[in-house]
C-alpha positions in Angstrom: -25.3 1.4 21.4 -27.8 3.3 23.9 -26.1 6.5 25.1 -26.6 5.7 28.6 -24.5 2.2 27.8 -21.9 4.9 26.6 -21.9 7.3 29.5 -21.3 4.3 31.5 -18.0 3.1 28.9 -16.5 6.5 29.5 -16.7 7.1 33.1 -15.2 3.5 33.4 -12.4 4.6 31.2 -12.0 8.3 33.1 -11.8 6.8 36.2 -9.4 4.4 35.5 -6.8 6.9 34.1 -7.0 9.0 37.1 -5.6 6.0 39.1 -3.0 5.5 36.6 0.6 6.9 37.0 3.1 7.2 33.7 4.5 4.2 34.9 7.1 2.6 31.7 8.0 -0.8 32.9 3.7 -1.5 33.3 2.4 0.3 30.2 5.3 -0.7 28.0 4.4 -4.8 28.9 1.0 -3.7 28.0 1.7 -2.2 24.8 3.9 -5.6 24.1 0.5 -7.5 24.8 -1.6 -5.5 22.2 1.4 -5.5 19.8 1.2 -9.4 19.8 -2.1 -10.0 19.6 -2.2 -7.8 16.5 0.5 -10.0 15.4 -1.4 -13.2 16.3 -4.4 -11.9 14.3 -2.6 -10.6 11.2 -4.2 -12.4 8.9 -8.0 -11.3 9.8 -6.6 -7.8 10.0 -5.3 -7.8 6.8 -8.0 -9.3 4.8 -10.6 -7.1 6.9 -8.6 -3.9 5.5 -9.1 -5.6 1.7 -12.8 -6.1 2.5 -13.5 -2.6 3.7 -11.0 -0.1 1.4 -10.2 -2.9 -1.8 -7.2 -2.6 -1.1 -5.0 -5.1 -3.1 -3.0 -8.1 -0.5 -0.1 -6.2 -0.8 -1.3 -2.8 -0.1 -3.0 -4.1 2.9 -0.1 -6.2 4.1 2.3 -3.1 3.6 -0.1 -1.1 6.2 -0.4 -4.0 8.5 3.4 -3.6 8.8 3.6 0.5 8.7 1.2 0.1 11.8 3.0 -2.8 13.6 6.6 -0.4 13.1 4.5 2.5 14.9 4.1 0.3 17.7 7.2 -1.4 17.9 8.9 2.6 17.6 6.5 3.8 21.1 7.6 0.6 23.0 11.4 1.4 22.1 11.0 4.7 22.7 9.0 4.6 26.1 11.5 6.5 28.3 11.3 9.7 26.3 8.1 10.4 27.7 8.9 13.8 30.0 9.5 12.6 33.7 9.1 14.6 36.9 11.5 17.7 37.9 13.1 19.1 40.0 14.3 22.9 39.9 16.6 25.2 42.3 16.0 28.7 42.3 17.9 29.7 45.2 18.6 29.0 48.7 14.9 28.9 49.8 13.2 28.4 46.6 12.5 25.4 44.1 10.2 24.2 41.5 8.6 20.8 40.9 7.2 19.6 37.3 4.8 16.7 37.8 3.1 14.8 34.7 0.2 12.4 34.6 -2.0 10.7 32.0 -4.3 13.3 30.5 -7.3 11.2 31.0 -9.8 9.1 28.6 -9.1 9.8 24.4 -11.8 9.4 22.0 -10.3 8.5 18.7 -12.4 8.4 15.5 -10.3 7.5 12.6 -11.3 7.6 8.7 -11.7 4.0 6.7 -9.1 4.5 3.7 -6.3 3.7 6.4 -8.5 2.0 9.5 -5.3 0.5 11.2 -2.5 3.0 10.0 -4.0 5.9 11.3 -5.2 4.5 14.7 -2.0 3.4 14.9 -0.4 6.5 14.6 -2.0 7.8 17.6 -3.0 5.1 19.7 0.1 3.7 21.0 1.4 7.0 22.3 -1.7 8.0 24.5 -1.6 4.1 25.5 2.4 4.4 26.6 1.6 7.2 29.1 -1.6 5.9 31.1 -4.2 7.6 29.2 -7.0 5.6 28.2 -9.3 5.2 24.9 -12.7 4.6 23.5 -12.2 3.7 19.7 -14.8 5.1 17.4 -13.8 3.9 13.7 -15.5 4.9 10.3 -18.6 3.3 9.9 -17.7 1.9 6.4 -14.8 0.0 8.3 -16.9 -2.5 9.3 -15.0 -5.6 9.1 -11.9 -4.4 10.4 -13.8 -2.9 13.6 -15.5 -6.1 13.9 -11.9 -7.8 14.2 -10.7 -4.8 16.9 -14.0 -5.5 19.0 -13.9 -9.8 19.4 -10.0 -9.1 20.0 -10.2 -6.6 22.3 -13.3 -6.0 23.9 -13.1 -9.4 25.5 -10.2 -9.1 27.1 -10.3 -8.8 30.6 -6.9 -7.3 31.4 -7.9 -4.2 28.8 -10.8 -3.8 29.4 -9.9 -0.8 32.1 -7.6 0.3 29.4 -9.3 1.0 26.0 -13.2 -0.2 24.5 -13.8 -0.1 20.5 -17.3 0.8 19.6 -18.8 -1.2 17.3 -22.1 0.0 16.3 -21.9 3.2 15.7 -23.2 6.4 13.4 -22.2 9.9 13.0 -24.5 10.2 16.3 -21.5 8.1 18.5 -19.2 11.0 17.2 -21.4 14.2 18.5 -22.2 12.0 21.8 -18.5 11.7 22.3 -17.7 15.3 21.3 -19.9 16.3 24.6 -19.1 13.9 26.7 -17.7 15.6 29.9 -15.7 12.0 30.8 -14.0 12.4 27.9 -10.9 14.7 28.3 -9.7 14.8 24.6 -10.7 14.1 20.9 -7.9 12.5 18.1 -9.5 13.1 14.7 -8.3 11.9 11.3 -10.6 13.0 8.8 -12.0 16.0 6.6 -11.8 19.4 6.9 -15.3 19.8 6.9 -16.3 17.1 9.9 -13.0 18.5 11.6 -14.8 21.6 12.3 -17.6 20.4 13.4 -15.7 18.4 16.4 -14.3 21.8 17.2 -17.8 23.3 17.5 -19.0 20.0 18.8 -16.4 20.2 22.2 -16.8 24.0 22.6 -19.1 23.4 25.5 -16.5 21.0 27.1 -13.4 22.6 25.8 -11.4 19.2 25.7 -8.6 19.6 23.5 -8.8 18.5 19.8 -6.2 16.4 17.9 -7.1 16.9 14.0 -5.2 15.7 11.0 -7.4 16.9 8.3 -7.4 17.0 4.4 -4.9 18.1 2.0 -4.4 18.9 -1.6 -0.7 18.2 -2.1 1.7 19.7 -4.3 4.7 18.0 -6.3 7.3 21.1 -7.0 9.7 19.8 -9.5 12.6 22.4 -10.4 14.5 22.2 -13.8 17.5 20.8 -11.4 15.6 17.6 -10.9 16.2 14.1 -11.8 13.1 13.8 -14.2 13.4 10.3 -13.9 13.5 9.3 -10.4 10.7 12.6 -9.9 8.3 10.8 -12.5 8.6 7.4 -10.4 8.5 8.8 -7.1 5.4 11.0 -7.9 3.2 7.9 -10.0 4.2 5.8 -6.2 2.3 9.2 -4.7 -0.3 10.1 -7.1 -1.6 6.4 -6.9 -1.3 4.8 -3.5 -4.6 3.6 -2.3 -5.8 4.5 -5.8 -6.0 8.2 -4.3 -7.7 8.0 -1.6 -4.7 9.1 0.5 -4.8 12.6 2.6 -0.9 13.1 1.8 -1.0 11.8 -1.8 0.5 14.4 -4.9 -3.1 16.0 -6.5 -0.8 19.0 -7.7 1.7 19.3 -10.2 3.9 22.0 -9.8 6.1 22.3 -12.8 8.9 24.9 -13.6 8.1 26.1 -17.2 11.1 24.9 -18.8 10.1 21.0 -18.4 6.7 21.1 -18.4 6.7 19.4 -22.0 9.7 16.7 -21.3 8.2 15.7 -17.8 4.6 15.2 -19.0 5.5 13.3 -21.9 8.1 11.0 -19.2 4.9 10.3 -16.9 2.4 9.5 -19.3 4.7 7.2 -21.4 5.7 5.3 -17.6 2.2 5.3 -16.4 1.1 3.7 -19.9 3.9 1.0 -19.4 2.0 0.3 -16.6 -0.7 -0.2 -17.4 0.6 -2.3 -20.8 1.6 -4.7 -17.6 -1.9 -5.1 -16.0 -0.3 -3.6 -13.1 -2.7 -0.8 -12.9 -3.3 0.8 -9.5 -6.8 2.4 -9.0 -8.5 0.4 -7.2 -12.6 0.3 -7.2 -13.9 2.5 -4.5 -14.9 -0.4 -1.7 -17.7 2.1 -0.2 -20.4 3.0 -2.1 -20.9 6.5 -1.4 -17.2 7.2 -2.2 -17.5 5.0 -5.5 -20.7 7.6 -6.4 -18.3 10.7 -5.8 -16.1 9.6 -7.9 -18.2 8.5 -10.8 -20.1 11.4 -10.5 -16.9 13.5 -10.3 -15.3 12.0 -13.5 -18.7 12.2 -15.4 -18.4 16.1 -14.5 -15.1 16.2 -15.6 -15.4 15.1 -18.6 -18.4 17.1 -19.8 -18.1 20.3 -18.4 -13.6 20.2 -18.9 -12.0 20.0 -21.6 -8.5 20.9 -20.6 -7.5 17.0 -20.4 -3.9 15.6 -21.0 -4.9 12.0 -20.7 -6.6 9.5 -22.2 -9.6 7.2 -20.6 -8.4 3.7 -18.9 -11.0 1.1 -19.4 -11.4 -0.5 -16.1 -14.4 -3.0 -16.8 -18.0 -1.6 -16.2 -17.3 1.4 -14.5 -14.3 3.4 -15.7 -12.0 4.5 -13.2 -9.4 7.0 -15.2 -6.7 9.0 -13.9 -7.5 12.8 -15.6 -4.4 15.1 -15.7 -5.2 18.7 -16.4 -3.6 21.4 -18.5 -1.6 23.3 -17.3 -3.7 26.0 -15.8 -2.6 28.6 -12.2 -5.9 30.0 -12.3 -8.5 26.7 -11.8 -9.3 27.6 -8.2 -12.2 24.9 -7.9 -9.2 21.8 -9.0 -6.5 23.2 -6.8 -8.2 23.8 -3.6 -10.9 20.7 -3.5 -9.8 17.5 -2.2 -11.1 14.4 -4.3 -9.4 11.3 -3.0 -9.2 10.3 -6.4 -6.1 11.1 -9.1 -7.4 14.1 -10.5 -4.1 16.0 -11.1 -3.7 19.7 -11.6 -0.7 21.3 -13.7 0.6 24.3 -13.1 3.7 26.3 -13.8 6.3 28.5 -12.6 9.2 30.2 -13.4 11.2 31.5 -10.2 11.1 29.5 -7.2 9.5 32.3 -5.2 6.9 31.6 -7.8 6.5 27.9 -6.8 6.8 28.7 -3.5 3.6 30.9 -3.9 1.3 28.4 -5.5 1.8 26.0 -3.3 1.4 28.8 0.0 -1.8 30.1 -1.7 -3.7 26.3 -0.9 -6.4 26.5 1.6 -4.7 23.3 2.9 -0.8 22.5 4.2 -0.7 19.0 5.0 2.2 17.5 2.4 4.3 18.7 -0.1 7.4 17.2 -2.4 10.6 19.1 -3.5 12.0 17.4 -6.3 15.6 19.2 -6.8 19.3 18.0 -6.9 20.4 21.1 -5.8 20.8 21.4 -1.8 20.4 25.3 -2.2 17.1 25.1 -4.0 15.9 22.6 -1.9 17.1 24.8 1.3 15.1 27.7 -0.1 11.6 25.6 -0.9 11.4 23.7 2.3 12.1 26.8 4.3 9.0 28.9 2.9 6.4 26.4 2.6 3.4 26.4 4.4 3.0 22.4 4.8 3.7 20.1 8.0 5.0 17.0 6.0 7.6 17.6 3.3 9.6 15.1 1.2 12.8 15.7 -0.5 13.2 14.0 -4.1 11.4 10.6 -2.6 7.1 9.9 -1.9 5.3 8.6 1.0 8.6 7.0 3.2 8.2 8.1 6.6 9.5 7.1 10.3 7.5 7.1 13.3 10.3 9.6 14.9 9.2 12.4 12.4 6.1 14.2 14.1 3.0 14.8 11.3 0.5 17.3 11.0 -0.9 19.8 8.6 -1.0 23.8 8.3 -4.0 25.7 7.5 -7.2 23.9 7.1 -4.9 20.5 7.3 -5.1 20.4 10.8 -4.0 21.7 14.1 -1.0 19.8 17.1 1.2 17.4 15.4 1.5 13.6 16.5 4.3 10.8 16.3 7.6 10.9 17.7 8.1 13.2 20.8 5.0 15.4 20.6 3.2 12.2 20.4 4.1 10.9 24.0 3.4 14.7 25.0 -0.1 15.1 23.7 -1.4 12.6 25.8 0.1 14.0 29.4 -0.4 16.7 31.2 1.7 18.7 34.0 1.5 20.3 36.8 3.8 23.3 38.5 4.1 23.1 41.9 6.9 26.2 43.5 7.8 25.5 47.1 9.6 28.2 49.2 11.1 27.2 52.4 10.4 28.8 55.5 12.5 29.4 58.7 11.3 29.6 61.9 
């Protein structure tokens, strides 16, 4: 797309969210539309999403879903959204807080989740009046192909949101400066996440980044080993790694290390025994050539390994466990998006606490404890916007997400997520008598 083709999209879409109002009743039976035509085109979505990630029909059908409960949570949940008011001060004196739409939203989302994480943000800037220009990854190409014929040619939306289609890391610096554009939702890297801060400088729109992690699994000597071992294969694994809030950390108190090890490799191995093996073959190629590159450096230059090699066919996709090591500062602080698990130990929980504070990232973390106090304690003290208690990877669209750190800045979903996407204004009136 030519840029002036672009400036032309965006001043469209700016202008018509100026003349918009937070009106419920109109945006909710708009949201309803979208929902349903997402729902009339499930099963090009979902088989767009396998194309694109290789995903397996399940995995993509269980996003389809997460993303359709997003949507069906912001049209329930509509009249939260702050409303105007009114404040007495005194006898001559009162306030007035108005809100509007904050204006046109770029959105660039990542391709491991295309619909999920769209999804997360989109129907919340859509509920209030705001209006979008959809940039996705440019290795989701079938699933933006389905989001451009279903969209794009509809009339009624077309004053509402636009998906890019062909696009490059260019579109993403063109929308970073674009004055029309009044903010920027980012899911992606660290590393491109700063450079959309840089890039909007010059504008200073606001920035909504969820960016990487490096996620720990604390497991206390008062945990069910069991149900931990299960609930951390379900987080180590999903999307075959390639997950921002997935477990890459193990975080082990010193007293299990040996019983807990031998538990997950022994049910990981059942699985596999089962053929129900879940790391799937990079869809992309440039992320299939990180990872083989990744496990070939691995295993030449590392010999602290706890696990053996899964054949996979031609190209051998293995899980690699590390020894337990608190001083590999290269495995614990790089994201991979592949299951390349660090072990390390404490003994106090002040201890556990620290390892998992001392990451460069704060996006997720898991607290594996029966013990209410211990639990109390962890989840008090650590540095990380997403934290689940004895379970992996269950979430509700009322819980706001976001990282600490280098994991991001805002938060999004549930309340905050209607709130990013207004704005307000203070008016004080004072009475005068004549």
């Amino acid at each position: 797309m030519k840029k002036y083709d672009l400036s032309k999209i965006t001043k469209k879409l700016n202008l018509s969210s100026k003349f918009n109002k937070i009106d419920v009743v109109k945006n909710r039976r708009k949201l309803i539309l979208i929902r349903n035509i997402f729902n009339k085109n499930k099963k090009a979505i979902i088989e767009s999403i396998i194309k694109d990630v290789g995903k397996s029909k399940k995995d993509a059908e269980n996003e389809f879903k997460g993303s359709l409960d997003i949507w069906n949570y912001v049209i329930k949940n509509m009249n939260s959204i702050p409303k105007n008011k009114k404040i007495k001060f005194n006898k001559t004196d009162k306030g007035e807080i108005t809100y509007k739409p904050i204006g046109l939203v770029a959105f660039i989302t990542p391709w491991n989740y295309p619909f999920l994480t769209l999804s997360e943000r989109l129907p919340f800037c859509l509920a209030t009046g705001s209006t979008a220009i959809i940039k996705q990854s440019e290795y989701s190409k079938n699933f933006k192909n389905i989001l451009f014929k279903i969209f794009n040619k509809k009339r009624y939306l077309t004053n509402t949101l636009h998906v890019l289609r062909n696009t490059n890391y260019k579109t993403g610096i063109t929308l970073c400066s674009d004055e029309n554009i009044s903010a920027i939702s980012f899911i992606g890297s660290t590393e491109t996440g700063r450079k959309i801060v840089m890039q909007t400088s010059s504008t200073l729109k606001k920035t909504y980044l969820e960016l990487g992690g490096k996620n720990a699994a604390i497991v206390t000597k008062k945990a069910n080993l069991k149900l931990s071992v299960d609930e951390i294969i379900k987080g180590i694994f999903e999307n075959g790694g390639q997950a921002c809030v997935g477990i890459s950390r193990l975080v082990l108190n010193k007293n299990i290390v040996k019983n807990f090890l031998k538990l997950l490799l022994y049910e990981i191995e059942k699985i596999h025994k089962k053929k129900k093996f879940f790391i799937q073959k990079p869809a992309n190629v440039q992320q299939r050539k990180k990872v083989l590159d990744l496990i070939k450096f691995i295993n030449k230059n590392y010999k602290n390994k706890i696990f053996k090699k899964f054949n996979l066919g031609s190209e051998k996709y293995t899980p690699i466990f590390l020894k337990p090591n608190n001083n590999d500062k290269y495995f614990t602080n790089k994201e991979f998006f592949f299951p390349i698990i660090t072990v390390e130990t404490f003994d106090k929980l002040d201890d556990a606490i620290k390892i998992n504070n001392q990451s460069k990232y704060g996006l997720a973390a898991y607290i594996f404890t029966e013990d209410k106090h211990e639990f109390k304690i962890i989840s008090n003290e650590l540095n990380s916007g997403r934290i689940w208690h004895n379970s992996s990877l269950v979430w509700n669209p009322s819980l706001p997400v976001g990282g600490f750190n280098l994991s991001g800045q805002d938060r999004d979903m549930g309340q905050k997520g209607f709130e990013n996407y207004i704005t307000s204004k203070s008016i004080y009136n004072r009475k005068v008598y004549i």
